[in-house]
LODOSE-854004 format. One record per residue: x, y, z of N, C-alpha, C, O in turn; residue in one letter; residue number from 1. Coordinates in Angstrom, 2 decimals. Atoms other than C-alpha are relative to their C-alpha. Layout:
<rs>
{r {X; Y; Z}; {X; Y; Z}; {X; Y; Z}; {X; Y; Z}; "a"; NUM}
...
</rs>
This chain:
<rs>
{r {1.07; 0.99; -0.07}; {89.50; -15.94; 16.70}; {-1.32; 0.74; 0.12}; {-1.46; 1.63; 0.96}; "x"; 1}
{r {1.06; -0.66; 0.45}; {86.39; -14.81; 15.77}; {-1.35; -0.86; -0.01}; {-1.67; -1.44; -1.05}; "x"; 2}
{r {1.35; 0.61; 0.17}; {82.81; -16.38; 16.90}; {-1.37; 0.42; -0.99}; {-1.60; 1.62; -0.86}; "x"; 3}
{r {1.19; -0.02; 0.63}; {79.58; -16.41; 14.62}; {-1.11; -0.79; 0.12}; {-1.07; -1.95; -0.29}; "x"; 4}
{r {0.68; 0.89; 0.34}; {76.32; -17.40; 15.15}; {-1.69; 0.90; -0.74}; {-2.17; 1.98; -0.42}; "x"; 5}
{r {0.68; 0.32; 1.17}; {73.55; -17.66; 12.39}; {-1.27; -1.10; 0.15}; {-1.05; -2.23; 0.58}; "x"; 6}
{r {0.74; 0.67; 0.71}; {70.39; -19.06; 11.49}; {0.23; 0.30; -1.33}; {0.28; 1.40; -1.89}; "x"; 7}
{r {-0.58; -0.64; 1.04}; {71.40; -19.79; 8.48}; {-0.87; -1.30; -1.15}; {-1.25; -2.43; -0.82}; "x"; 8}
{r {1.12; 0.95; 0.59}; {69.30; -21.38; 5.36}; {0.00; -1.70; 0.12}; {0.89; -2.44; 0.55}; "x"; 9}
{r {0.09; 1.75; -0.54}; {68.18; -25.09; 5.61}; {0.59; -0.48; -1.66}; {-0.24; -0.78; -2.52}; "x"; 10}
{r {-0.39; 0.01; 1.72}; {70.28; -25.61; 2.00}; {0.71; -2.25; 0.20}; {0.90; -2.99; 1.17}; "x"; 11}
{r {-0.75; 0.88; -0.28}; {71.85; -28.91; 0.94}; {1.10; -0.11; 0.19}; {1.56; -1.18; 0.61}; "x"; 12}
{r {-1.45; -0.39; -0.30}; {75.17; -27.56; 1.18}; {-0.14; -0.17; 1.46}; {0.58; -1.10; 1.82}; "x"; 13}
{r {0.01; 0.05; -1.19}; {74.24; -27.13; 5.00}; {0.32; -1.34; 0.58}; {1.26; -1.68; 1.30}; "x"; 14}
{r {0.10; 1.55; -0.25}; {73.37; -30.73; 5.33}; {1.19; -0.60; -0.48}; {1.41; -1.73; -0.04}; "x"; 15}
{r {-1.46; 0.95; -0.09}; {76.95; -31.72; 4.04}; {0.46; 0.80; 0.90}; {0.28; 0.40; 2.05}; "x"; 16}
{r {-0.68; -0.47; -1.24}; {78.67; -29.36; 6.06}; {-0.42; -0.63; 1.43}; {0.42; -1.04; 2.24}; "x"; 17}
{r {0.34; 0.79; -1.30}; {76.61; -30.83; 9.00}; {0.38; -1.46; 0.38}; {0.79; -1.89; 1.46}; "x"; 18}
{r {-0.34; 1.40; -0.13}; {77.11; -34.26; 8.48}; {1.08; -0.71; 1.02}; {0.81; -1.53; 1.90}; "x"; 19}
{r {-0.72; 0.40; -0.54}; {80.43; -34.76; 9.65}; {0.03; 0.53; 1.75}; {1.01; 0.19; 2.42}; "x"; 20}
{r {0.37; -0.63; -1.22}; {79.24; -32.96; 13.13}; {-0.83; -0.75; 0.04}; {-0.56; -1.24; 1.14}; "x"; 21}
{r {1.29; 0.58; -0.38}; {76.07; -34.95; 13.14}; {0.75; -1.87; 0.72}; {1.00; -2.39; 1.81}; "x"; 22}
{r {-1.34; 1.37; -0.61}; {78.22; -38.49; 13.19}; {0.98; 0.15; 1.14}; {1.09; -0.66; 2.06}; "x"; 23}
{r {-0.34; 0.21; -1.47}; {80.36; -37.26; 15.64}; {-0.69; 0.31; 1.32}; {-0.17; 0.08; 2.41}; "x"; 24}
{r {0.73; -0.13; -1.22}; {77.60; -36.24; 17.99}; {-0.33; -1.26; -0.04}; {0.01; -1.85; 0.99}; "x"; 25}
{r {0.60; 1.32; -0.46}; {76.09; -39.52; 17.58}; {1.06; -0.97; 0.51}; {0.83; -1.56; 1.57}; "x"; 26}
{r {-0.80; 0.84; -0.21}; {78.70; -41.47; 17.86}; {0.57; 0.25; 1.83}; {1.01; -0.64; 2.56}; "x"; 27}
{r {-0.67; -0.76; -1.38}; {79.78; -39.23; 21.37}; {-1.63; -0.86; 0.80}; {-1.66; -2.04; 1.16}; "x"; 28}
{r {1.32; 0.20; -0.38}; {75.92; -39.51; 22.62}; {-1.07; -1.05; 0.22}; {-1.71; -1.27; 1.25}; "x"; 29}
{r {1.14; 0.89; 0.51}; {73.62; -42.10; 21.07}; {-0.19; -1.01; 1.16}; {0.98; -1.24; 1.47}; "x"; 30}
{r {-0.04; 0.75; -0.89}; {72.68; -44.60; 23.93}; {-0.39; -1.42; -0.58}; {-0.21; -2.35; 0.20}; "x"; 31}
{r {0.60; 0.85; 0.44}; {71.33; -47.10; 22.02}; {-0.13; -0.53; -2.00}; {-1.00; -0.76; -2.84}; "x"; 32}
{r {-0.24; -0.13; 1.26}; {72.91; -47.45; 18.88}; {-0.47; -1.47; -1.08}; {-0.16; -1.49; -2.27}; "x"; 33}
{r {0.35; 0.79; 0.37}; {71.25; -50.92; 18.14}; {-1.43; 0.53; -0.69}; {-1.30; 0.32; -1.90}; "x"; 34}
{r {1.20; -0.43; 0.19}; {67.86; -49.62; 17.41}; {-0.13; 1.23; -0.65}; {-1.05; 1.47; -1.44}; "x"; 35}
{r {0.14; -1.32; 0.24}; {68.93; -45.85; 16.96}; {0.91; 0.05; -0.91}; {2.02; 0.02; -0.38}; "x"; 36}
{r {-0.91; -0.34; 0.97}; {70.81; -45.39; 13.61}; {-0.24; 1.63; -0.69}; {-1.17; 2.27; -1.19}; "x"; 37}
{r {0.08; -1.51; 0.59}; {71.64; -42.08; 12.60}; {-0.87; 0.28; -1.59}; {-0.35; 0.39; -2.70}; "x"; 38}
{r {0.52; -0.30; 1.80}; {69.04; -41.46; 9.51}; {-0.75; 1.43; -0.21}; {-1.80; 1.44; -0.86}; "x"; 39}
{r {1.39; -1.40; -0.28}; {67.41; -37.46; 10.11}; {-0.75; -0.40; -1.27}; {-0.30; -1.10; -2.18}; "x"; 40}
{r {1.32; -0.07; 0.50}; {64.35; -37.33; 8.40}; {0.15; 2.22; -0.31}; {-0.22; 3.31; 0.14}; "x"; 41}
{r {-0.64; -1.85; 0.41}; {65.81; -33.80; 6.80}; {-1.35; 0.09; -0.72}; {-1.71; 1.24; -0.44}; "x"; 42}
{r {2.03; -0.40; 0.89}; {61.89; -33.63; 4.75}; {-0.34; 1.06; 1.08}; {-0.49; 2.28; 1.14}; "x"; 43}
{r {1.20; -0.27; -1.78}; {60.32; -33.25; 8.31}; {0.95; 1.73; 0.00}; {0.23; 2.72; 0.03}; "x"; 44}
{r {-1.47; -1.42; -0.89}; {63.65; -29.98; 9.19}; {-0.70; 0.73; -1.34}; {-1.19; 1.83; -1.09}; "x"; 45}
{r {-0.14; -1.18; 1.01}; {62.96; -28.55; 5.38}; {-1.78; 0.42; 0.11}; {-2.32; 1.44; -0.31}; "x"; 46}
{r {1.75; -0.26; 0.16}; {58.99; -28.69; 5.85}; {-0.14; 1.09; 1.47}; {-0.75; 2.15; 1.52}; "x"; 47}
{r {0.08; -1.15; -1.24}; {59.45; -27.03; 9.51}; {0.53; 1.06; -0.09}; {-0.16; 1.92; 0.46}; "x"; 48}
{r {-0.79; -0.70; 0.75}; {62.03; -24.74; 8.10}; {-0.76; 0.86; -0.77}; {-0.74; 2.04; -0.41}; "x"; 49}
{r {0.72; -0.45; 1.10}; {59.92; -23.70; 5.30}; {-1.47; 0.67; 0.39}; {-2.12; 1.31; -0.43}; "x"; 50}
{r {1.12; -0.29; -0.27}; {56.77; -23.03; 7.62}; {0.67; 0.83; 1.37}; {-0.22; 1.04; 2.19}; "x"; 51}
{r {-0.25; -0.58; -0.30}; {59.07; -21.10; 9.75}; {-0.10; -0.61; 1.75}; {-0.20; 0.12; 2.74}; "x"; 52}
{r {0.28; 0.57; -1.62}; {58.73; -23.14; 13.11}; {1.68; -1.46; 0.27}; {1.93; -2.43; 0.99}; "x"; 53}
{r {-1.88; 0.48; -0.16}; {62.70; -24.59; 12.84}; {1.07; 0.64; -0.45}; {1.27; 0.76; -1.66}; "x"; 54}
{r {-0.91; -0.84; 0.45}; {65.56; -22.58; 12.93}; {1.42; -0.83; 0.47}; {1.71; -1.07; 1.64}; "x"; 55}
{r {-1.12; 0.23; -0.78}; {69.07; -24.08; 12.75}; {0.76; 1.04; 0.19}; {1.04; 1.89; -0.65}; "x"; 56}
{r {-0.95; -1.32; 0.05}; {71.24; -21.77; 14.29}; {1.44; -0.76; 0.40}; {1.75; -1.64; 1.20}; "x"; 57}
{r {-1.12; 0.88; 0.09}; {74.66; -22.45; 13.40}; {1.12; 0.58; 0.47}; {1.44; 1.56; -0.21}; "x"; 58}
{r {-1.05; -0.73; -0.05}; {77.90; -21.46; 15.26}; {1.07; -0.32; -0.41}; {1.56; -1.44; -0.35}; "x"; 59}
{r {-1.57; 0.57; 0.70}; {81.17; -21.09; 13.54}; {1.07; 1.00; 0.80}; {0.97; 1.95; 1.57}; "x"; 60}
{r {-1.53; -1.27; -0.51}; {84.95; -19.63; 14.19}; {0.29; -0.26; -0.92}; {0.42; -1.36; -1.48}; "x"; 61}
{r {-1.07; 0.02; 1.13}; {86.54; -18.29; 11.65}; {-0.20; -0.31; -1.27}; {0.55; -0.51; -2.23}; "x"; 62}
{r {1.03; 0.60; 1.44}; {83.84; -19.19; 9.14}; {0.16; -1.78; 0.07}; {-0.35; -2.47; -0.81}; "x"; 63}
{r {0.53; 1.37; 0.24}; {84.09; -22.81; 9.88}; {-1.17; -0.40; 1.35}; {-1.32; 0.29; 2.37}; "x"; 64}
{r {1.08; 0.39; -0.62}; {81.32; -24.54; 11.60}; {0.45; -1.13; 1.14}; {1.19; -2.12; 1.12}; "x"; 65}
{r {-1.07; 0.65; -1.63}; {82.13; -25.73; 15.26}; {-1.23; -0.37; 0.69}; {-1.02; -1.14; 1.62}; "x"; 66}
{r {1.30; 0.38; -1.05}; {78.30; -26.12; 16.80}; {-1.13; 0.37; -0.89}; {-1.17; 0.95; -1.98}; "x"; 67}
{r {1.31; -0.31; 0.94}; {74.86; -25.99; 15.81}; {-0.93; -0.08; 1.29}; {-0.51; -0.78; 2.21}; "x"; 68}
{r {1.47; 0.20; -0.39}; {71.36; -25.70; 17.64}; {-0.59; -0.49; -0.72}; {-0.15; -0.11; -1.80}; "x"; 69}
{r {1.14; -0.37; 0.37}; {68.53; -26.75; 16.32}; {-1.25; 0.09; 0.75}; {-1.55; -0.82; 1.53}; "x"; 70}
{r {0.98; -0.52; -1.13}; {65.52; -25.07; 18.02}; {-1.78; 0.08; -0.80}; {-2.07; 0.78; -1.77}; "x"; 71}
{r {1.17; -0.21; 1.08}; {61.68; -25.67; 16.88}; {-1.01; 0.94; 0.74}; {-1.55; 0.45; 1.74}; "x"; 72}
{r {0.78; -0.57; -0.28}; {59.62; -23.17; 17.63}; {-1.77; 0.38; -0.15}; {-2.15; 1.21; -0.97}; "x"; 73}
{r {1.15; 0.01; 0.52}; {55.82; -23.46; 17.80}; {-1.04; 0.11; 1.54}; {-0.59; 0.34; 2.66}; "x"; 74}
{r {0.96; -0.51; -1.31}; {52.40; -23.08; 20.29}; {-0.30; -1.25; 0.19}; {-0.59; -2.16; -0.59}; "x"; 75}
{r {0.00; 1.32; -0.92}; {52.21; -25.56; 22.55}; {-1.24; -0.79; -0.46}; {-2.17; -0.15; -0.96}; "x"; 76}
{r {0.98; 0.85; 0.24}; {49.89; -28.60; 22.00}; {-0.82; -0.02; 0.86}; {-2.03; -0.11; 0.65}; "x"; 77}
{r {1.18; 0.11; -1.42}; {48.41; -28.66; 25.34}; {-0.39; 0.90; -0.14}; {-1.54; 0.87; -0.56}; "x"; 78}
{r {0.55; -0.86; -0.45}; {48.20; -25.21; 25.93}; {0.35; 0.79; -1.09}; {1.51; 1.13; -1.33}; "x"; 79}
{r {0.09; -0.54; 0.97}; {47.13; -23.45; 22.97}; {0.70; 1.52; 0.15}; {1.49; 1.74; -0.76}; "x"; 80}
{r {-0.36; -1.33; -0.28}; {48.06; -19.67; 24.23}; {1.51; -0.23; 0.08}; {1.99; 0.90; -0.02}; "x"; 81}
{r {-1.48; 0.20; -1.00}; {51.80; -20.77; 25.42}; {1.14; -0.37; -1.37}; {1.49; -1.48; -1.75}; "x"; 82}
{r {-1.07; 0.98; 0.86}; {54.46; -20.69; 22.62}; {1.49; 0.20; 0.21}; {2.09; 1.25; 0.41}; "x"; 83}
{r {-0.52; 0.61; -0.53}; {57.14; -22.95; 23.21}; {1.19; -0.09; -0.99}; {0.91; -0.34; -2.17}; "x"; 84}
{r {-1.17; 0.38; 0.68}; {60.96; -23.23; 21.91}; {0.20; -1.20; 0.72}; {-0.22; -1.44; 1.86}; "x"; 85}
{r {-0.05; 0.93; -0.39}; {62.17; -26.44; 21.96}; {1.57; -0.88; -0.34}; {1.66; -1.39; -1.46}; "x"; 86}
{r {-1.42; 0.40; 0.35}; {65.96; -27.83; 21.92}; {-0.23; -1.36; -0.97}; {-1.17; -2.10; -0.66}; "x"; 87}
{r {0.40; 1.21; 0.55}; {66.17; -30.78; 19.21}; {1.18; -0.59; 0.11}; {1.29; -1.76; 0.45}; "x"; 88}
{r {-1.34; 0.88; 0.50}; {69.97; -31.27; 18.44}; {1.00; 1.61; 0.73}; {1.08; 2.75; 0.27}; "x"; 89}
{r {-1.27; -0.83; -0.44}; {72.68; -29.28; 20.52}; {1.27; -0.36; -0.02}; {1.51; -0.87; 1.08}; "x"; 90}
{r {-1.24; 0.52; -0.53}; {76.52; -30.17; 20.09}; {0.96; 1.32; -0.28}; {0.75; 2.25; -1.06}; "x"; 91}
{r {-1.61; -1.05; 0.13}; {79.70; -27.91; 20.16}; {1.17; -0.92; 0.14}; {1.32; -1.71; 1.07}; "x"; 92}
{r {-1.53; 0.79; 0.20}; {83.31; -29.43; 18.97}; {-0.03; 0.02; 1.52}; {-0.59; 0.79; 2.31}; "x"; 93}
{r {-0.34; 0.38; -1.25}; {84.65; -31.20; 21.99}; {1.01; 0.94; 0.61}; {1.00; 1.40; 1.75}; "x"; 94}
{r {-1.30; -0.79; -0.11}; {87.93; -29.25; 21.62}; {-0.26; 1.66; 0.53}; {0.69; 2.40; 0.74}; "x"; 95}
{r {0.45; -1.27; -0.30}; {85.62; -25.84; 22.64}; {-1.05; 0.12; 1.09}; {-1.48; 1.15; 1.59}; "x"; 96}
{r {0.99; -0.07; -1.06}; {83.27; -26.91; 25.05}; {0.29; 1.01; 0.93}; {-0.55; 1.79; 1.39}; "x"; 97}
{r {-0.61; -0.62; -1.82}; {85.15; -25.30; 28.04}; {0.32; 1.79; -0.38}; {0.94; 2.44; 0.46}; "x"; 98}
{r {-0.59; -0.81; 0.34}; {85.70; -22.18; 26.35}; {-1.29; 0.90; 0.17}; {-2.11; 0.49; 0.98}; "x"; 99}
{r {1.06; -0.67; -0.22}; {83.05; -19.29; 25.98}; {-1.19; -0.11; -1.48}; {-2.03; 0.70; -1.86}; "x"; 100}
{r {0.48; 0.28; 1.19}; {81.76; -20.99; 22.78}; {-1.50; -0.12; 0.49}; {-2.31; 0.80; 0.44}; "x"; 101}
{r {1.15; 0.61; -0.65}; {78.86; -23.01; 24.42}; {-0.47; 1.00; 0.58}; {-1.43; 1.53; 0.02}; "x"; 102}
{r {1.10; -1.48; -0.56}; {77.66; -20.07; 26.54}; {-0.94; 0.97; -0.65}; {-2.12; 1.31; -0.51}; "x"; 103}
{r {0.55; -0.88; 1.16}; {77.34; -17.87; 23.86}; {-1.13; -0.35; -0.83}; {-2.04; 0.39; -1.19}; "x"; 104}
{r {1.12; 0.45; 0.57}; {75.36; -20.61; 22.05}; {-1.05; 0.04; 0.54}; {-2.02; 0.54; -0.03}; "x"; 105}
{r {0.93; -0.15; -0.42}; {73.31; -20.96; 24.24}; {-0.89; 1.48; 0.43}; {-2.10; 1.66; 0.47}; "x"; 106}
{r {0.37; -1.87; -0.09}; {72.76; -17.01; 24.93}; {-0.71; 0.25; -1.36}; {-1.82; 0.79; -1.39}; "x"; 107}
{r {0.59; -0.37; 1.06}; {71.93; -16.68; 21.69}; {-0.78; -1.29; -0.61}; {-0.70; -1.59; -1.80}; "x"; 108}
{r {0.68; 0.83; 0.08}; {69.87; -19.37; 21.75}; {-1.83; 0.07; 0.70}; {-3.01; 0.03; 0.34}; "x"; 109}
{r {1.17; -1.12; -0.85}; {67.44; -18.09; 24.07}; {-0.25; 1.58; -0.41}; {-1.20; 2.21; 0.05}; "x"; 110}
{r {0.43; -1.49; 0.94}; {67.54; -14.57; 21.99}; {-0.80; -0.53; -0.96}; {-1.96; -0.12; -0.99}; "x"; 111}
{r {0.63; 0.49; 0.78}; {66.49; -16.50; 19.38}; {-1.52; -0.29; 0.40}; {-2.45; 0.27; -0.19}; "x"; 112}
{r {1.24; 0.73; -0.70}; {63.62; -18.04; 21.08}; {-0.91; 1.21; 0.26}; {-2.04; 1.35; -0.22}; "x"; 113}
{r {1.00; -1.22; -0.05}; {62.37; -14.71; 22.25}; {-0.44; 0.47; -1.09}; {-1.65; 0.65; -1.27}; "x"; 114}
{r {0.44; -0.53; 1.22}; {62.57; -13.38; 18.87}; {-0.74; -0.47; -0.76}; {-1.30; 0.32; -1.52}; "x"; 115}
{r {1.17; 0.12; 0.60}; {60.35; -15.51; 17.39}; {-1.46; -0.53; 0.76}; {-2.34; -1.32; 0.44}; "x"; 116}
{r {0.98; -0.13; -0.92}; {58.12; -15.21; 19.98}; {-0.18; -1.32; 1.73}; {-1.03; -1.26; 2.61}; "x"; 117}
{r {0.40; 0.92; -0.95}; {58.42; -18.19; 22.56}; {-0.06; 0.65; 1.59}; {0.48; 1.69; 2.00}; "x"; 118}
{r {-0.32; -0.89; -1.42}; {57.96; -17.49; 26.19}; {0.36; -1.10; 0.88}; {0.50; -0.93; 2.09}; "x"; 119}
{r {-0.92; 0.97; -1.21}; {59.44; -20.83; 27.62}; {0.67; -0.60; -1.27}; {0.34; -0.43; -2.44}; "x"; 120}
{r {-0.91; 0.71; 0.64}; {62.33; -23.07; 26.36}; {0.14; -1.40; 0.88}; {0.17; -1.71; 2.07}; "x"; 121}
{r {0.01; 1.89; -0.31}; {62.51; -26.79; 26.76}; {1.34; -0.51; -0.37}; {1.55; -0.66; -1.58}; "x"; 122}
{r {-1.29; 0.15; 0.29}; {66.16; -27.77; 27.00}; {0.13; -1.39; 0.11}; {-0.10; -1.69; 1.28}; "x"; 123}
{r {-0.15; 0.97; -0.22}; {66.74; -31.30; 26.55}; {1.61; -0.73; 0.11}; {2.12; -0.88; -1.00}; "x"; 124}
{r {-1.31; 0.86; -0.11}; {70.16; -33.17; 27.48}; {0.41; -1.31; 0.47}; {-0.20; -1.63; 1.49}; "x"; 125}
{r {-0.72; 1.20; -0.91}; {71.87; -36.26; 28.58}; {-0.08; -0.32; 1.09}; {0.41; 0.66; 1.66}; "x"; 126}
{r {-0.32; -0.51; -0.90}; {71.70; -37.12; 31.72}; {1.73; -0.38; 0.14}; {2.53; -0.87; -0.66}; "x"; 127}
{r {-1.88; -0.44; -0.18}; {75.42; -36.59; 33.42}; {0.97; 0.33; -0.69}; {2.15; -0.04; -0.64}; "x"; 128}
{r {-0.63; -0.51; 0.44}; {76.32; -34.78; 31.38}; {0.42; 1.70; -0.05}; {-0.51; 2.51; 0.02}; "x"; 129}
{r {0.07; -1.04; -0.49}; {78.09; -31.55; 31.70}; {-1.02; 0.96; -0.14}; {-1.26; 1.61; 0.87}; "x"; 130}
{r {0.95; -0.99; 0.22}; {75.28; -29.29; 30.05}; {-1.16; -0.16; 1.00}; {-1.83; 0.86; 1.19}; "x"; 131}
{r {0.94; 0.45; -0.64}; {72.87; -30.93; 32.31}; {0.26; 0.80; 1.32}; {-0.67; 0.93; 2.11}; "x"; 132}
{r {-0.69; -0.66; -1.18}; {74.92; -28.97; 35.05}; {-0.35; 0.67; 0.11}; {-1.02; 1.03; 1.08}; "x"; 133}
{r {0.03; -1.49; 0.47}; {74.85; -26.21; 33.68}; {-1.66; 0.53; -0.18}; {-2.10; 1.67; -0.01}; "x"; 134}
{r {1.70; -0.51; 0.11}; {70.83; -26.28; 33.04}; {-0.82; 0.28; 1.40}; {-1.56; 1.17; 1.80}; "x"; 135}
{r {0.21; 0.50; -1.57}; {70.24; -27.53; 36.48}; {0.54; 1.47; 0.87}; {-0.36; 1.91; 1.58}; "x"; 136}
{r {-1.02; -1.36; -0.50}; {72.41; -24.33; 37.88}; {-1.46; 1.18; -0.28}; {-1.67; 1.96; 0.64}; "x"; 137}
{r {0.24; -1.16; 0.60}; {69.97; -21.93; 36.03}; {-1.50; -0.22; 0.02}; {-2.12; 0.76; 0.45}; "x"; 138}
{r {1.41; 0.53; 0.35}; {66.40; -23.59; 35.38}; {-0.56; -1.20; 0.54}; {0.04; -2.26; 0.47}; "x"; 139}
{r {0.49; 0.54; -0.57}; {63.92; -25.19; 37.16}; {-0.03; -1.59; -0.74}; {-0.04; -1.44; -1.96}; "x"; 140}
{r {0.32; 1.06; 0.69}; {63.55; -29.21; 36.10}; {-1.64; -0.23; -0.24}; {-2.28; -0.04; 0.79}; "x"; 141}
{r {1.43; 0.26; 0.33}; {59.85; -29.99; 34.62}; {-0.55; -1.25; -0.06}; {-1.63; -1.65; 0.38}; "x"; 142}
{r {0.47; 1.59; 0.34}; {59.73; -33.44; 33.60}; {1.58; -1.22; -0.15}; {2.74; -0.82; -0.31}; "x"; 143}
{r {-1.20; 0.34; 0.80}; {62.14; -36.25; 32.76}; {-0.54; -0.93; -0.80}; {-1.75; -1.16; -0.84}; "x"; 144}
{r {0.54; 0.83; 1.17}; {61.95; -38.62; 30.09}; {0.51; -1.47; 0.26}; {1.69; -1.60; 0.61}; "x"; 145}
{r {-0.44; 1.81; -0.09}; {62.26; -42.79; 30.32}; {-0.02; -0.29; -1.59}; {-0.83; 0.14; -2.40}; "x"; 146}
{r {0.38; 0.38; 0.92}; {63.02; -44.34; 27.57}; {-0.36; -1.97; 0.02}; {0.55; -2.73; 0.34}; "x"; 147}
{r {0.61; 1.68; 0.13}; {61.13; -48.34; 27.20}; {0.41; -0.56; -1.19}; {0.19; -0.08; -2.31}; "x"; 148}
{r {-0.68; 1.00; 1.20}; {62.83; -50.96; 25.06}; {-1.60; -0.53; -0.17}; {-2.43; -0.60; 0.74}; "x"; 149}
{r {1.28; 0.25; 0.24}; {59.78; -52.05; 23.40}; {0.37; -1.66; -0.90}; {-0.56; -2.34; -1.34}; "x"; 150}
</rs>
C-alpha cells in the first residue's frame, strides 16, 4: 500500500475523477441540502488555478484517488502584508480516516502552504466532527462562522 500526494493539474479528467468523491462528501456533510445543491463553480477553481492562488492537492493509494485538499492561497484582504492559505474542500474515503492517511494529508498540506509562501492557515471544518478534534488539539480557534437562513 502505497500513499501519494500531488498537486496535480486542474484538467477535466480531474473533475470526473473527483466527482464521485465530491457527491459523497456532500451527501456525508452538507447541512442544508435544501438551499445548498452541489453545483462547483469549477470557472472560479480553473481561473484561481491558472493565476496560481489554488492548488488541489490530491491524495491517492495505489494510484487511485482516496482524498483531496483544496487549499487557496493568496494575501490577505485585510491585511495586505499577511499571506494566507485557506482550506476550501477537505475529505478522505471514510474507509481511511483512522489510518495515517488524513495526517499525512494534512502534513503535507501545511508543506504546501509554506511553499507557496503562506504564513498562517485557515482550517475550516464541521463542527463535531472528528477533524475539528484534531484542529482544536493543535491550533488556536480564531473565529467561528453562523450561518443565517435568509
Amino acid at each position: 500500500m502505497s500513499y501519494s500526494f500531488t498537486v496535480e493539474d486542474w484538467t477535466p479528467a480531474l473533475k470526473v475523477e473527483l466527482q464521485p468523491l465530491l457527491e459523497e462528501h456532500y451527501e456525508e456533510l452538507a447541512t442544508d441540502k435544501v438551499r445548498m445543491k452541489l453545483a462547483p463553480r469549477w470557472e472560479i477553481y480553473r481561473a484561481a488555478y491558472d493565476t496560481d492562488t489554488f492548488f488541489p492537492l490530491i491524495a491517492r493509494k495505489d494510484g487511485q484517488l482516496v482524498g483531496y485538499h483544496g487549499i487557496f492561497v493568496h494575501p490577505h484582504l485585510h491585511y495586505r502584508d499577511l499571506v494566507v492559505a485557506e482550506s476550501d474542500v477537505l475529505w478522505v474515503r471514510p474507509d481511511l480516516r483512522n489510518g495515517p492517511l488524513t495526517g499525512r494529508l494534512l502534513l503535507q498540506s501545511a508543506e504546501l502552504a509554506r511553499q507557496k509562501g503562506a504564513q498562517v492557515f485557515v482550517w475550516r471544518t464541521k463542527p463535531g466532527r472528528e477533524l475539528e478534534k484534531v484542529l482544536a488539539k493543535r491550533f488556536k480557534a480564531q473565529d467561528h462562522t453562523y450561518l443565517q437562513t435568509l
